[in-house]
MARRONU-162564 format. One line per 8 residues: number of its first residue (from 1); for each residue x, y, z of C-alpha. Coordinates in nm, 4 decimals, padded with zeros to 6 digits. Layout:
<lozas>
NUM = X Y Z; ...
</lozas>
This chain:
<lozas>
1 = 01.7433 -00.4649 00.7205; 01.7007 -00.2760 00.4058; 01.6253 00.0843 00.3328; 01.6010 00.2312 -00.0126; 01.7849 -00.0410 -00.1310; 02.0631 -00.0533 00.1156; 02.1619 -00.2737 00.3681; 02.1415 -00.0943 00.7072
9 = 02.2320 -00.2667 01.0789; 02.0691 -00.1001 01.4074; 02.2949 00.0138 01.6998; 02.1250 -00.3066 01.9055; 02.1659 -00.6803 01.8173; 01.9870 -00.9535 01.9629; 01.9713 -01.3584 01.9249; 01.6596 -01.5221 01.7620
17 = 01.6729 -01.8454 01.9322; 01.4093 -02.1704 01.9152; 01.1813 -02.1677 02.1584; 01.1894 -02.5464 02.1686; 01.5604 -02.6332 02.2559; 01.6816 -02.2388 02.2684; 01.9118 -02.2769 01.9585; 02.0698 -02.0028 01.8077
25 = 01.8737 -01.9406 01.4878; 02.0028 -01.5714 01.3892; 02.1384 -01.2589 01.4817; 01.9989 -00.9443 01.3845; 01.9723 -00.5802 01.5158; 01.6763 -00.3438 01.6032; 01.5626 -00.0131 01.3793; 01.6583 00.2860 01.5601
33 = 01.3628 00.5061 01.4765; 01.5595 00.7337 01.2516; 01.5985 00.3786 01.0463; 01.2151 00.3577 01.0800; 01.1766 00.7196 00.9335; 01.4272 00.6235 00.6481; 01.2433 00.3720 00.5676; 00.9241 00.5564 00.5703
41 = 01.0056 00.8289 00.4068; 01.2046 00.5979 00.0898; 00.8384 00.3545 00.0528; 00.6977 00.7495 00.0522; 00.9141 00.8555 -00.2000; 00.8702 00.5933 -00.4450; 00.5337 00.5402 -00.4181; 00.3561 00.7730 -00.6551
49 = 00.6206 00.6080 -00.9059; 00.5195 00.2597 -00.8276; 00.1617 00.3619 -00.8754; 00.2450 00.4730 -01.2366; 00.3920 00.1170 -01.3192; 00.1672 -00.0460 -01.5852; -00.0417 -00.3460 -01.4256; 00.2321 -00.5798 -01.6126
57 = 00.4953 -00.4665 -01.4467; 00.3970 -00.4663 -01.1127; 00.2149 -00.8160 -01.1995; 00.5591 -00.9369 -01.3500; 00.7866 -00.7932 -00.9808; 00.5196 -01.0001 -00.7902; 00.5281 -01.3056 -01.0047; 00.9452 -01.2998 -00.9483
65 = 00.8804 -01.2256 -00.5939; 00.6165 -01.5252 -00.5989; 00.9385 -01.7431 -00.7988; 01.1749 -01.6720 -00.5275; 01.0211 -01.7450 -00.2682; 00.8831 -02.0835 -00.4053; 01.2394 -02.1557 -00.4720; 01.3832 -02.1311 -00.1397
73 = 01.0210 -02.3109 00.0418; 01.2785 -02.5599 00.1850; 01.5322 -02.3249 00.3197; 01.2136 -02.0701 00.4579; 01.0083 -02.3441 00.6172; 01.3029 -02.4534 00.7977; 01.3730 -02.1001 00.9271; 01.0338 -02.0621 01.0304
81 = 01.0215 -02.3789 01.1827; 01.3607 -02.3167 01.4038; 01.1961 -01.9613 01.4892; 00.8648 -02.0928 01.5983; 00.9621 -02.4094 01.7733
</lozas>
């Protein structure tokens, strides 16, 4: 998990595993809910600053986001897959 730019891990782990052969696909933790607040409270913070971004720029962070993601399609439709069965 992230919050406010940070990498943050939960006090609980668990395994994501394939519901079709029960393969270990990932570990990852749960949000405690002072994690959730964090978080809440950093998207808070930032928004009225985000808001003030010129159209471009938030139209230019999407289009990278967009980028990225077409650039890994492989690697995330195999994830998916192995989550999902």
């Amino acid at each position: 998990m992230w919050v406010a730019g940070e990498p943050v891990h939960g006090d609980q782990s668990f395994d994501i595993r394939s519901p079709y052969d029960g393969a270990l696909v990932a570990t990852t933790s749960w949000a405690t809910a002072g994690q959730v607040e964090a978080a809440v409270r950093a998207a808070d913070d930032v928004r009225d600053e985000a808001a003030a971004l010129p159209i471009y720029l938030r139209a230019e962070a999407l289009l990278a986001t967009s980028r990225a993601i077409a650039d890994r399609a492989e690697e995330l439709a195999r994830l998916i897959t192995a989550e999902n069965g």
